[in-house]
N, CA, C and O atoms as a printed pandas DataFrame, in Angstrom:
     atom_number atom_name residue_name chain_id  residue_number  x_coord  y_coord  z_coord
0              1         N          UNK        A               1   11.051  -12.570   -2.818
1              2        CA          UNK        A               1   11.108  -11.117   -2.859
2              3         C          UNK        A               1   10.141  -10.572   -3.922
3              4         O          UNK        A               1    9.797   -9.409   -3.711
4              5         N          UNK        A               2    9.602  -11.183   -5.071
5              6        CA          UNK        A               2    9.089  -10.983   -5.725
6              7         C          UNK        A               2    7.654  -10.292   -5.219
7              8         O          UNK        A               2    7.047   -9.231   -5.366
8              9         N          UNK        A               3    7.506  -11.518   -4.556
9             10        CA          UNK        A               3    5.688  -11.520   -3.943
10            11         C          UNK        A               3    5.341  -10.696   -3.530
11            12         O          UNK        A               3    4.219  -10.226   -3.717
12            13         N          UNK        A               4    6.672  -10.014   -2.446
13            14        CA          UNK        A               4    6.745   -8.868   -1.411
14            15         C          UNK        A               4    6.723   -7.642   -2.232
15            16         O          UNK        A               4    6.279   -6.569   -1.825
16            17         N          UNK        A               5    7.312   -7.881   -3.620
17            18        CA          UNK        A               5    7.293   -6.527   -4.190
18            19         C          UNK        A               5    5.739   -6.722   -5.048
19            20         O          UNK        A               5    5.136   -5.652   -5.124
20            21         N          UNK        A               6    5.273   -7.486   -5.464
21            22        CA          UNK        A               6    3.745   -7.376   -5.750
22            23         C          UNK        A               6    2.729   -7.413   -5.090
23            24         O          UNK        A               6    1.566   -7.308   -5.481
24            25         N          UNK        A               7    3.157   -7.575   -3.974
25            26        CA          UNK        A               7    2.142   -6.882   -3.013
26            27         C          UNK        A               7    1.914   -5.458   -2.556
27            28         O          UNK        A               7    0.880   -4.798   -2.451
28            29         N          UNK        A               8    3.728   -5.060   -2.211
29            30        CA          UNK        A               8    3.386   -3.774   -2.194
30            31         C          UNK        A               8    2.980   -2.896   -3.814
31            32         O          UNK        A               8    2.609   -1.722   -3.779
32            33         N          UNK        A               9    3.085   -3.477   -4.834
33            34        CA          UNK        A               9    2.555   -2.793   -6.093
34            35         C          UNK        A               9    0.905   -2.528   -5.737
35            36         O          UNK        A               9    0.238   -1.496   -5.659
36            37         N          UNK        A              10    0.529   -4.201   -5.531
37            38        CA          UNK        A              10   -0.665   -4.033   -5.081
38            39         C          UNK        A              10   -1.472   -2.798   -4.283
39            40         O          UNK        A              10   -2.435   -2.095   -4.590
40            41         N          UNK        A              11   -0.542   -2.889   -3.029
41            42        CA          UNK        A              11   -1.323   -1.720   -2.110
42            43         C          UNK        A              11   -1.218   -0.317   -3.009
43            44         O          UNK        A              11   -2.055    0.582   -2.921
44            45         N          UNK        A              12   -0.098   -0.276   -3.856
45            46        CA          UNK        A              12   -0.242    1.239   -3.861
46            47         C          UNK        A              12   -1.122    1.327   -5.106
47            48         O          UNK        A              12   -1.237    2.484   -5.508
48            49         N          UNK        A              13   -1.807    0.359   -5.858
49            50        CA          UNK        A              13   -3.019    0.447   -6.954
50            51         C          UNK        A              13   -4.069    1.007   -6.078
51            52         O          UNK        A              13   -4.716    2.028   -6.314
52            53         N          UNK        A              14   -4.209    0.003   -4.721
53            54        CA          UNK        A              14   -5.226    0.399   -4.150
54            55         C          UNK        A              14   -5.426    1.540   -3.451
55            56         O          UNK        A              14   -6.537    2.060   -3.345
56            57         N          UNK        A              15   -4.522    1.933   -3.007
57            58        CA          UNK        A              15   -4.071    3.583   -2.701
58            59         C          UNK        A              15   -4.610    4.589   -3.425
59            60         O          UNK        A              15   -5.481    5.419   -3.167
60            61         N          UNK        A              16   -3.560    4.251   -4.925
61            62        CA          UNK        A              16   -3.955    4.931   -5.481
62            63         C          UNK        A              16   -5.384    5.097   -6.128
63            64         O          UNK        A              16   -5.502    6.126   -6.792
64            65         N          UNK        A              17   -6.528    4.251   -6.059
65            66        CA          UNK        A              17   -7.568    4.386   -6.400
66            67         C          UNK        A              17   -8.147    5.073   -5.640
67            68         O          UNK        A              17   -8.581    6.165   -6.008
68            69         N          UNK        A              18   -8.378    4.432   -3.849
69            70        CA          UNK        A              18   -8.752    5.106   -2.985
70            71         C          UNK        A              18   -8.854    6.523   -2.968
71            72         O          UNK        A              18   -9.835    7.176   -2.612
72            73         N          UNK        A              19   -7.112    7.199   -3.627
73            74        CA          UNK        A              19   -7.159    8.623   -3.054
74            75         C          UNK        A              19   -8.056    9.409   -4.977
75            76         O          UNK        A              19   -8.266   10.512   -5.482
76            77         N          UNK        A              20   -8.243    8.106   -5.291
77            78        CA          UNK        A              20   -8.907    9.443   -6.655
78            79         C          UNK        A              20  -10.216    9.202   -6.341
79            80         O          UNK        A              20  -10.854    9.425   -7.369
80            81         N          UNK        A              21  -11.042    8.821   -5.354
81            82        CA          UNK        A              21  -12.270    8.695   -5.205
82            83         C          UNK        A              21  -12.742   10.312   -4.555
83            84         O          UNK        A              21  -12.051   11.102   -3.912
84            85         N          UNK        A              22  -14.150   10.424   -4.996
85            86        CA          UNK        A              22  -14.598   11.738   -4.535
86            87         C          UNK        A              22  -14.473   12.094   -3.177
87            88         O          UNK        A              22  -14.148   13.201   -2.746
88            89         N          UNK        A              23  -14.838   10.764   -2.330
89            90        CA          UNK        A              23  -14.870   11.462   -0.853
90            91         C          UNK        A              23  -14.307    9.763   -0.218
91            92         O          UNK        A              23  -14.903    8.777    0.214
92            93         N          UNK        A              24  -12.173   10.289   -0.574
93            94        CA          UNK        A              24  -11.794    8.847   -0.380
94            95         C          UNK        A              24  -12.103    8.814    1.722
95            96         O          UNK        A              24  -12.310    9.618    2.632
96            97         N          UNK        A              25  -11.925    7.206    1.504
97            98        CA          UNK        A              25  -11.977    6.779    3.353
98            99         C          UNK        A              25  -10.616    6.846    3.834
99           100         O          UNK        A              25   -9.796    5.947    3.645
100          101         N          UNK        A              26  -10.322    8.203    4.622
101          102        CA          UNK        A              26   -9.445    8.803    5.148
102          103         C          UNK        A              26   -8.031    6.958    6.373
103          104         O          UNK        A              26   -6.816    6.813    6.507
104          105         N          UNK        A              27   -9.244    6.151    6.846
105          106        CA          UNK        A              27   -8.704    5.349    7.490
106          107         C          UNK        A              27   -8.238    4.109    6.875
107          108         O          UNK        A              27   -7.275    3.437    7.244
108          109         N          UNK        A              28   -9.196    3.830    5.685
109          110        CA          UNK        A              28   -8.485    2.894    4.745
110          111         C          UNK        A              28   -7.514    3.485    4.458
111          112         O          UNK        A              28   -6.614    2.941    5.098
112          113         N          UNK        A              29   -7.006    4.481    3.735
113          114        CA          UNK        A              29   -5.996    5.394    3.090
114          115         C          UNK        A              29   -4.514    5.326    4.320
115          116         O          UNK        A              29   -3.360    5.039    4.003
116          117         N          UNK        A              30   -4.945    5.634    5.539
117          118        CA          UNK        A              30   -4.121    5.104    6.513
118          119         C          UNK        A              30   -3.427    3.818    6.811
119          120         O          UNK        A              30   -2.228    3.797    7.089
120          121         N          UNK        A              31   -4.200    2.696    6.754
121          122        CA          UNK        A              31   -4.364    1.798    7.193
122          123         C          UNK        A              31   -3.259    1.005    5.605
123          124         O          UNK        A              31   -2.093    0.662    5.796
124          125         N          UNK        A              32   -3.608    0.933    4.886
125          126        CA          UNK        A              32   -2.980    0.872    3.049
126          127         C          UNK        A              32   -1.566    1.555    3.446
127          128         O          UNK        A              32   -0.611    0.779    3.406
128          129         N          UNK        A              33   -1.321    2.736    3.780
129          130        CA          UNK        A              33   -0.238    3.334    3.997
130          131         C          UNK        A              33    0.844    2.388    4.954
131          132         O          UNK        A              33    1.950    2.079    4.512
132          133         N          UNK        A              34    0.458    2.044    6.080
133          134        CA          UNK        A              34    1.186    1.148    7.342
134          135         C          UNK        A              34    1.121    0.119    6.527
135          136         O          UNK        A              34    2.242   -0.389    6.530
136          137         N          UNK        A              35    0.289   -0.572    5.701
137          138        CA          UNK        A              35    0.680   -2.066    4.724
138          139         C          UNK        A              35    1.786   -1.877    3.894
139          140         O          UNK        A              35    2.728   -2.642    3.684
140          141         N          UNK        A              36    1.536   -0.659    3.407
141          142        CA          UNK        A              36    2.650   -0.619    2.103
142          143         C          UNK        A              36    4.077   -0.055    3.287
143          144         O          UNK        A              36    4.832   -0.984    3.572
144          145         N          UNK        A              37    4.325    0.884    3.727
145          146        CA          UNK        A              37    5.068    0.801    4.774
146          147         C          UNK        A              37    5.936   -0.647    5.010
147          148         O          UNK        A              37    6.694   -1.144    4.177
148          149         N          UNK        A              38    5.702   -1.064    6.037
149          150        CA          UNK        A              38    5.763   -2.778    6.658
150          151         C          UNK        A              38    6.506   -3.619    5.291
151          152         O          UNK        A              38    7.595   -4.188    5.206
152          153         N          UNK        A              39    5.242   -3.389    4.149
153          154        CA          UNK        A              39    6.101   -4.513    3.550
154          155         C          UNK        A              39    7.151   -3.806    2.440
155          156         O          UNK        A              39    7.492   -4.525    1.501
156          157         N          UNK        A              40    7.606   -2.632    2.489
157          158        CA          UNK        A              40    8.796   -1.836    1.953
158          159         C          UNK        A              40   10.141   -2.314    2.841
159          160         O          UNK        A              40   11.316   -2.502    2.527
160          161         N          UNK        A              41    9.396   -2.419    4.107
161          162        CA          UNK        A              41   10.968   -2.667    5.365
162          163         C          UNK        A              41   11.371   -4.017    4.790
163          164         O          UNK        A              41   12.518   -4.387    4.540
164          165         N          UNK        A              42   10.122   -4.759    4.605
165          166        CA          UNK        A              42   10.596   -6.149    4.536
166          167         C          UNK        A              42   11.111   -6.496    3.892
167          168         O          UNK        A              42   11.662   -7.544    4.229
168          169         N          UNK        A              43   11.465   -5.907    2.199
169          170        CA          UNK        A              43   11.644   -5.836    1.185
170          171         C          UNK        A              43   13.210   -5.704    1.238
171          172         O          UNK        A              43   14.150   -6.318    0.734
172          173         N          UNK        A              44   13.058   -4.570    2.120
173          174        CA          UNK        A              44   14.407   -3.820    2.225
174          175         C          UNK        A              44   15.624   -4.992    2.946
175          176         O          UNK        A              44   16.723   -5.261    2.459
176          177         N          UNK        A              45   15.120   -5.462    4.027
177          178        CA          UNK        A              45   15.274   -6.407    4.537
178          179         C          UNK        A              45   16.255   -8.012    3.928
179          180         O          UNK        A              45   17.138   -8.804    4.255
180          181         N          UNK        A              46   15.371   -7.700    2.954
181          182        CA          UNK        A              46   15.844   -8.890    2.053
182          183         C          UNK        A              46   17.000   -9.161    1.075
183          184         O          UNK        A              46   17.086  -10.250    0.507
């Protein structure tokens, strides 16, 4: 459970970088969202 929760830490660093960029990539930003998503259920799951 650990892993699952440092991963999703992970995505949301990368998130959060993404969205402080000047002209962030709208589909990465999506795409990061359904990762962190997914592995919240899984989490939950557990």
């Amino acid at each position: 459970m650990n892993a699952l929760q440092s991963k999703h830490a992970g995505l949301e660093a990368k998130l959060r970088d993404e969205l402080a960029r000047p002209a962030p990539d709208t589909a990465m930003i999506q795409a990061l969202k359904k990762q962190k998503l997914k592995l919240k259920e899984e989490i939950a799951r557990c």
